[in-house]
C-alpha positions in Angstrom: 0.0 0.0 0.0 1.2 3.6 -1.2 1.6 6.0 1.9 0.1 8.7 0.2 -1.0 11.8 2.9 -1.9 14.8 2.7 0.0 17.0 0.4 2.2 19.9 2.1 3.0 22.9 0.6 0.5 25.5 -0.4 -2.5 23.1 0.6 -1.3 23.8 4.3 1.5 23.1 6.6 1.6 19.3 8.1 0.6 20.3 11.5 2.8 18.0 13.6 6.1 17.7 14.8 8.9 20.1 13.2 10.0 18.6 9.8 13.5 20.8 8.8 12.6 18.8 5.2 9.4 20.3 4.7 10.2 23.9 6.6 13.0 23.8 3.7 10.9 23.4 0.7 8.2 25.9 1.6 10.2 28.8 -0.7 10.0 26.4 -3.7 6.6 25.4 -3.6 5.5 28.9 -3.2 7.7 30.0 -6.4 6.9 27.2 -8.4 3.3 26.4 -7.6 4.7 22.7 -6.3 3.2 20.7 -3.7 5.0 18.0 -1.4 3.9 14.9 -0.4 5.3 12.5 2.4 5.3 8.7 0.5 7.5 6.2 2.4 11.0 7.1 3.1 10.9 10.3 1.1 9.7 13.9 0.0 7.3 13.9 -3.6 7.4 17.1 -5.1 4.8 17.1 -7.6 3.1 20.0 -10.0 0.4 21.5 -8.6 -1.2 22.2 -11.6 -0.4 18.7 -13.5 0.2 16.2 -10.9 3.6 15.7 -12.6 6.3 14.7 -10.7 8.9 17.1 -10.0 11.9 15.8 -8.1 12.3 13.5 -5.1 14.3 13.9 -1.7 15.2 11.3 0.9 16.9 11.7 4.0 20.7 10.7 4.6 22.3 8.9 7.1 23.6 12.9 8.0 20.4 15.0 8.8 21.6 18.2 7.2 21.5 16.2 3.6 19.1 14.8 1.6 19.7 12.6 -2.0 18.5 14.3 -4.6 16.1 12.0 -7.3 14.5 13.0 -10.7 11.5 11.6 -12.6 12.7 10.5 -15.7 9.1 9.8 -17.3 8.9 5.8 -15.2 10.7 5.8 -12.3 12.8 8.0 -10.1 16.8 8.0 -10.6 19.7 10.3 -9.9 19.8 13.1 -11.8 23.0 12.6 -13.5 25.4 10.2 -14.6 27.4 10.4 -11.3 25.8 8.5 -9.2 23.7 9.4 -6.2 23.7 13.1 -5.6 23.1 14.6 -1.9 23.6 18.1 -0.3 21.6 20.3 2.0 17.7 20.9 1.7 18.5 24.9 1.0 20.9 23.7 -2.0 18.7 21.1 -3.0 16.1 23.5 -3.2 18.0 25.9 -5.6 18.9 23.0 -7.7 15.5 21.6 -8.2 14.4 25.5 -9.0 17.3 26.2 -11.3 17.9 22.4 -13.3 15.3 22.2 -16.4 15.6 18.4 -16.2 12.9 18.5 -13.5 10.7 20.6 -14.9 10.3 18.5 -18.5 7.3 16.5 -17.2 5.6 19.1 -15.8 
C-alpha cells in the first residue's frame, strides 16, 4: 500500500512535529506552484497544476543532507550520470528550481 497523505505545501502546513525537510521546501513550492507529499521514506514534489512529478528527496544517514532523485518519465533515478547526488535541503532546493531536467514532465 502507497503511503500517500496529505500534500504539504501550499494546501497547508503538516501540523505536527517540526520537519526541517518540509520547513526547507516551503520557498519552492511557493515560487513554483509545487506541492509536497510525504510517501515512504521520502519527499514527492509534484506539480500543482499537472500532478507531474517534479523531483524527489530522501533523508541521509547525515540529517543536514538529503539525495536528490528526478523523474525520468517511469521511475525516479539520480539526476546525473554520477551517481547518487546529496547536499543540504537549501541547495537542494536551488537545484531543483534552477535544473530544467525537473521541470520536463511538468
Amino acid at each position: 500500500m502507497t503511503d500517500r497523505s496529505t500534500p504539504f505545501c501550499g494546501a497547508g502546513l503538516f501540523m505536527g512535529q517540526r520537519d526541517r525537510i518540509l520547513e526547507g521546501l516551503e520557498t519552492l513550492c511557493q515560487a513554483h506552484d509545487v506541492v509536497v507529499e510525504k510517501r515512504g521514506r521520502g519527499y514527492s514534489l509534484l506539480s500543482r497544476r499537472t500532478g507531474a512529478p517534479v523531483a524527489r528527496l530522501r533523508p541521509t544517514d547525515d540529517p543536514e543532507k538529503v539525495q536528490v532523485l528526478w523523474w525520468n518519465g517511469e521511475r525516479w533515478k539520480d539526476p546525473g550520470p554520477f551517481g547518487r547526488l546529496t547536499m543540504p535541503v537549501d541547495q537542494a532546493v536551488e537545484y531543483i528550481a534552477s535544473e530544467p531536467a525537473f521541470w520536463i514532465h511538468v
